[in-house]
N, C-alpha and C positions, 0 to 999 in steps of 0.2 A: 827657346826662351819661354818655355812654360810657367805660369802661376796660377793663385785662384782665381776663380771666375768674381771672389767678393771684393778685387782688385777693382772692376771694371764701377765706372758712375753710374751704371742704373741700379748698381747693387749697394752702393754707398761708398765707393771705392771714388779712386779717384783717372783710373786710366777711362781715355772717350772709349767707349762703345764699338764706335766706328774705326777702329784701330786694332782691335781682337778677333781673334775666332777662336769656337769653339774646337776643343780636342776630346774631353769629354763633359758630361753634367758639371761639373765641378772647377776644369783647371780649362786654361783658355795660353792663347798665345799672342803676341804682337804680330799683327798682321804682315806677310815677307818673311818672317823668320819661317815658315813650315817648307818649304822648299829651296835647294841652292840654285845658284850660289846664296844663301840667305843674305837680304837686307830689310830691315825693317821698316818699313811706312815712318816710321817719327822722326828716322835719319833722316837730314838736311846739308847737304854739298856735297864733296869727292874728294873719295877718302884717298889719304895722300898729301891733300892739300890744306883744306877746312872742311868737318863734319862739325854738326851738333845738334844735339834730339831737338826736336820739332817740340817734345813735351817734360823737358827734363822736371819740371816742377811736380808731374804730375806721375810721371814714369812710374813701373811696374816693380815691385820689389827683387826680382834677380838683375835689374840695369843697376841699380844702388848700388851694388859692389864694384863696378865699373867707374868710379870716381874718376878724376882725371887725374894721371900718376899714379893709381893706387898700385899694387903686385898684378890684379887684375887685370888694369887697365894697360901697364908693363906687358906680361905674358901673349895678351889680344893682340900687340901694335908688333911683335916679333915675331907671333907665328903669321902674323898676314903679312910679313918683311919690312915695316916700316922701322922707323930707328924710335928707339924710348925715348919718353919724354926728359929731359931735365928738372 
């Protein structure tokens, strides 16, 4: 889950800080996702059950396509075996 680093709020973005790392000078990641099973820091509950970002307001521009229902957000809930949304 790589983006720019001009994502992050000390750079005028709007993802914390404290929730990235760096990958190079430039492009950063949500912290959890650089290793598996990847889960990222912002995720809040069990998945399965109820999840939902910790920062969705604030969230990184590749979770955006992640909408809820979107094809995206379809595709993700089928290859981790959960059933699509309605």
């Amino acid at each position: 889950m790589d983006f720019s680093v001009h994502e992050r709020s000390s750079n005028g973005g709007s993802v914390p800080d404290g929730l990235t790392v760096d990958v190079t000078d430039s492009v950063c990641r949500m912290r959890g996702t650089d290793h598996g099973p990847p889960r990222c820091a912002a995720l809040v509950g069990t998945l399965g059950i109820r999840v939902e970002c910790a920062i969705y307001e604030w969230r990184p521009s590749p979770c955006r396509e992640f909408a809820v229902g979107s094809d995206a957000c379809q595709w993700a809930r089928r290859r981790h075996g959960y059933p699509v949304l309605d």
